[in-house]
KOLLUM-801592 format. One record per residue: x negated, z negated, y of N, C-alpha, C, O in turn; residue in three letters. Coordinates in pm, whole numbers, plus 50000, padded with zeros to 5 digits. Example, Ala and Ser with C-alpha at 12.3 -4.5 7.8 and 13.67 -1.06 7.14 Angstrom:
486814922049431487704922049550486804922049670485764915449668ALA487154929249775486334928649894487104921350003486594919650114SER
***
This chain:
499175000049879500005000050000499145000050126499485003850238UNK498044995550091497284990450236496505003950262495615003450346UNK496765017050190495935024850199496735033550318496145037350420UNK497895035850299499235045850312499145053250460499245064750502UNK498815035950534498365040250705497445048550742497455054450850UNK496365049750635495095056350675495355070550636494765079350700UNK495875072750574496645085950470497245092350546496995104450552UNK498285086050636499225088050746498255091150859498155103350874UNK497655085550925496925089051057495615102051014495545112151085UNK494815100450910494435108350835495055125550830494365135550849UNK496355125250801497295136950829497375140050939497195151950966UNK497615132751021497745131251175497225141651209497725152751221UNK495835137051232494305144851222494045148951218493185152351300UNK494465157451087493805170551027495035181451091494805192951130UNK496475174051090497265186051176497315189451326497865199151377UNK496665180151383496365179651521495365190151516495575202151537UNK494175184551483492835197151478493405212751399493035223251452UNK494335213551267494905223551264495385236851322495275248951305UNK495955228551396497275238251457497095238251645496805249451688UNK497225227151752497205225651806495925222251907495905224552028UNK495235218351855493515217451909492465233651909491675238551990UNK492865236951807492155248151781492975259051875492295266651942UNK494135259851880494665268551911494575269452086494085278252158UNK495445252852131494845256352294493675254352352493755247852456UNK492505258252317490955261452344490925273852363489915277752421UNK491785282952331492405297952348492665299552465492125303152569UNK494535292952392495475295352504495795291752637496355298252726UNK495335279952635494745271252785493185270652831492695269852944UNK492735270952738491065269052800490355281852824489235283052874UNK491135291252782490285306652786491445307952825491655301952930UNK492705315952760493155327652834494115326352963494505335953030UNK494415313652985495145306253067494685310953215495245319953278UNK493705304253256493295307153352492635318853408492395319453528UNK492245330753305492545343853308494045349053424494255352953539UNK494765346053303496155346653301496405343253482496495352853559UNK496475333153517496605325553644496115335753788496575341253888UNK494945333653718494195345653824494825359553842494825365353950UNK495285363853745495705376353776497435380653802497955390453856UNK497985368753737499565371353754500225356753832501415356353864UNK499425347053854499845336753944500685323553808500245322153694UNK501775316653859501695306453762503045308453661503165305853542UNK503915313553747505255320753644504995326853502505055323053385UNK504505344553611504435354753507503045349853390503125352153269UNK501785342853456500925339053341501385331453256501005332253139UNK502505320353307502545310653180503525316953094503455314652973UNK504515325353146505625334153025504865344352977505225347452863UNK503635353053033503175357252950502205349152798502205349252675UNK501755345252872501255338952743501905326552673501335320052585UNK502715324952704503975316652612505025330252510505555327952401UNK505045338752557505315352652470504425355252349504885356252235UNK502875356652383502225362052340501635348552202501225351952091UNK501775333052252501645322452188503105326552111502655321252009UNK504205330352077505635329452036504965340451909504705337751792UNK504855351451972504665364451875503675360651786503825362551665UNK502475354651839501365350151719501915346651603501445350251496UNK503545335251619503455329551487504285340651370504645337051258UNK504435351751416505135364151357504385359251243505065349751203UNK503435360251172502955357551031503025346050937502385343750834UNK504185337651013505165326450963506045332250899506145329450780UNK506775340050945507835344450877507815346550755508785343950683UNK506515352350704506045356650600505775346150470505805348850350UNK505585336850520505515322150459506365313550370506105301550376UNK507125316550306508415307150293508195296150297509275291550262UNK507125282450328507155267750284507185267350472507275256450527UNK507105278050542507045272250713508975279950746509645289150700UNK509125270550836510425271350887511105278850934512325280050943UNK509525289650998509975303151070510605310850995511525318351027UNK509985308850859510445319450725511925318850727512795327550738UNK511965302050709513645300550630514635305450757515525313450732UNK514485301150878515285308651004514925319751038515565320951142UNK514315329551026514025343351035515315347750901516375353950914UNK514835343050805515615353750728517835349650737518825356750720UNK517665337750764519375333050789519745343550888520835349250881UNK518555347051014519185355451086517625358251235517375349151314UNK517065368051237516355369451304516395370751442515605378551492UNK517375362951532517635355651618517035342651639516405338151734UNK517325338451546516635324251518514455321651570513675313151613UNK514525337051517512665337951599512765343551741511835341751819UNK513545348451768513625351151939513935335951982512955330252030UNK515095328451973514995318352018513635310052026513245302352114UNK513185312951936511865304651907510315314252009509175309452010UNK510595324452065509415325652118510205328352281509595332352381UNK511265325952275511215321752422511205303852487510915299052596UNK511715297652349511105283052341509815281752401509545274452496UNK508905290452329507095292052328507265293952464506545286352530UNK508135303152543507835304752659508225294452793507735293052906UNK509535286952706509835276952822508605263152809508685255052902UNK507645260652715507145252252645505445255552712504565247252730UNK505415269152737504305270452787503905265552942502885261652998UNK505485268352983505325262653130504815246253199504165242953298UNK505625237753070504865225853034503505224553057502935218953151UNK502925232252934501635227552885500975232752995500035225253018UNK501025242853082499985249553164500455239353309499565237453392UNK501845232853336501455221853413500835210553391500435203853486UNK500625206253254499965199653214498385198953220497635190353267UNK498115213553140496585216753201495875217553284494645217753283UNK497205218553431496305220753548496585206553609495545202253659UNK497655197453623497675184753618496445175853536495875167053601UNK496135177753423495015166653425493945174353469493025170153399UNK493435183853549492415191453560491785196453457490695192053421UNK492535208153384492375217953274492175212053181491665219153095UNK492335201053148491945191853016492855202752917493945207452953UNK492255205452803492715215552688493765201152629494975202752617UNK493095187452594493645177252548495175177452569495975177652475UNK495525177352692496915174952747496915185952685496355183752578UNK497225197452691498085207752601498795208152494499985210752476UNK497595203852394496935203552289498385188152231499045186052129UNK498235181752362499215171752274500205172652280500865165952200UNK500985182352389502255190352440502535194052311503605190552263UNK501715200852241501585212652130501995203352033503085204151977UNK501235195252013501105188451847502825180051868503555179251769UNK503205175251984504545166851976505565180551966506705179951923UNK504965191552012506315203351973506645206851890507855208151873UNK505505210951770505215209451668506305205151540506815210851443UNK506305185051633506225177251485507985177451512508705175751414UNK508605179651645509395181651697510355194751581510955192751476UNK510105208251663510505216251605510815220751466511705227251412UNK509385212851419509305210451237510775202151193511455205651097UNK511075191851276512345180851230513435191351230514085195651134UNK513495195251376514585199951440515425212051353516625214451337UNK514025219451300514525231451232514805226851039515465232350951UNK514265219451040514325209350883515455203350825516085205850722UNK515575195350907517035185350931518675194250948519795191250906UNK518285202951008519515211451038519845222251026519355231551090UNK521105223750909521485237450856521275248950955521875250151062UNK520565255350918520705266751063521635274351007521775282951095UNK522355277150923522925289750914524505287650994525335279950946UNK524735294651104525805292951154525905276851307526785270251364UNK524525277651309524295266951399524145273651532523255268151597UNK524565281051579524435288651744524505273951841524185276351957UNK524825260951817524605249951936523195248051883522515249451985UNK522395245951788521715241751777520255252151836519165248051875UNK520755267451822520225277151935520075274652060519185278752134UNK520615270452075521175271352250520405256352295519725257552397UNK520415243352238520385234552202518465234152253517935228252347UNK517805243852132516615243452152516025249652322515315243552402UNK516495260852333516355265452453516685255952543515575251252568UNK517565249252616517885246352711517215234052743517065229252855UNK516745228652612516235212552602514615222952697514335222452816UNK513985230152600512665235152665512635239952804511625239652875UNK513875244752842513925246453003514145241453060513875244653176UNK514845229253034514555217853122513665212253122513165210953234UNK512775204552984512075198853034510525202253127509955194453203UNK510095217153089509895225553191510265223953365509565225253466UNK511475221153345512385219453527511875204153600511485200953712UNK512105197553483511795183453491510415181853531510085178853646UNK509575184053433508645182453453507305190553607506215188153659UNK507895195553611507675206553770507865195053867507005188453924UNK509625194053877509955187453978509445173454042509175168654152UNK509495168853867508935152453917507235156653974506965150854079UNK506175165153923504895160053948504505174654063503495181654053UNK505535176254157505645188254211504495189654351503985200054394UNK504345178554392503405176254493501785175554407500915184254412UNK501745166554353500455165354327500135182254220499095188654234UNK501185186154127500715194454104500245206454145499315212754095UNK501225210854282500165224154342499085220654419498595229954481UNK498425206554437497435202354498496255208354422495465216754465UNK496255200054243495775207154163495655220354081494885222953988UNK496565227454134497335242754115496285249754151495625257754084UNK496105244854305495395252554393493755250454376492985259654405UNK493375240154335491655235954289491625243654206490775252554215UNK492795243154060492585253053972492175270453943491595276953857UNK492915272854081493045289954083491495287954185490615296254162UNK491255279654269489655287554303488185279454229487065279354281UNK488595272854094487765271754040487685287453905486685292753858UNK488935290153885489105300353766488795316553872488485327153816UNK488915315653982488575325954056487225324654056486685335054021UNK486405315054085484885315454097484595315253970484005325953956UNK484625310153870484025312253736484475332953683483745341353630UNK485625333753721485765351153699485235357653788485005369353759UNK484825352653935483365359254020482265356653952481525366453949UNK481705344253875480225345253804480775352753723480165363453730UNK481595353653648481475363353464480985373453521479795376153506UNK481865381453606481615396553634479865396253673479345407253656UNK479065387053714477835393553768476885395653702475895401053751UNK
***
């Protein structure tokens, strides 16, 4: 029994570094601020909240991941899910530029969406669930709304450090 905790956090761990660590070192730490620089903070974070959505296209393929089992009930069910990615990205990239690009904050956006979405889509019959569609979306666009609004000052303070530190580092690349 006394082992179970370590087993548990252990998992933790290995799905954190998995899925979510590895991944926004990409999507926030590289292509993010790309992104920023060239399309500003909207169109970068829906683009690459699109482009994070479409990646998991090779879920579908999977049957033991969730995308599989709701892709095939009805392939609606993955559109909902990569415009999720897109209301979800808006989060994480206020997040990133709120703690000053820390990949970390993302990264933990990610891993709680994750363990989130894993329940959400697990727990509940999808077949014939259109609230539970709607349900996912609206929760991600708000908290997106929410999260803007409340940290709305300090964040374009750091918005703005962000875009002329990612502007000067894409003035050194080019030289």
């Amino acid at each position: 029994m006394s082992g179970i905790p370590y087993i548990a956090l252990l998992f933790v761990f290995f799905m954190y570094l998995w899925g979510p660590a590895n991944e926004e070192f990409g999507w926030r730490g590289y292509a993010l601020d790309k992104l920023l620089t060239l399309f500003g903070l909207v169109k970068g974070s829906a683009l690459l909240g699109f482009v994070w959505g479409i990646w998991h296209i090779p879920w579908i393929f999977y049957a033991a991941q969730w995308q599989s089992r709701s892709f095939h009930i009805s392939p609606v069910w993955f559109g909902v899910f990569v415009l999720s990615t897109i209301a979800t990205s808006f989060v994480m990239s206020i997040a990133y530029i709120l703690s000053g690009r820390n990949c970390f904050a993302a990264a933990s956006i990610h891993a709680v969406s994750n363990a989130i979405l894993g329940l959400f889509y697990t727990d509940i019959p999808l077949a014939g669930q259109n609230l539970a569609l709607v349900s996912d979306l609206i929760l991600s666009a708000v908290i997106a709304f929410t999260v803007l609004v409340i940290f709305r000052k300090r964040f374009f303070a750091r918005f703005r450090d962000a875009m002329a530190i990612a502007e000067a580092e894409e003035m050194a690349d080019r030289q």
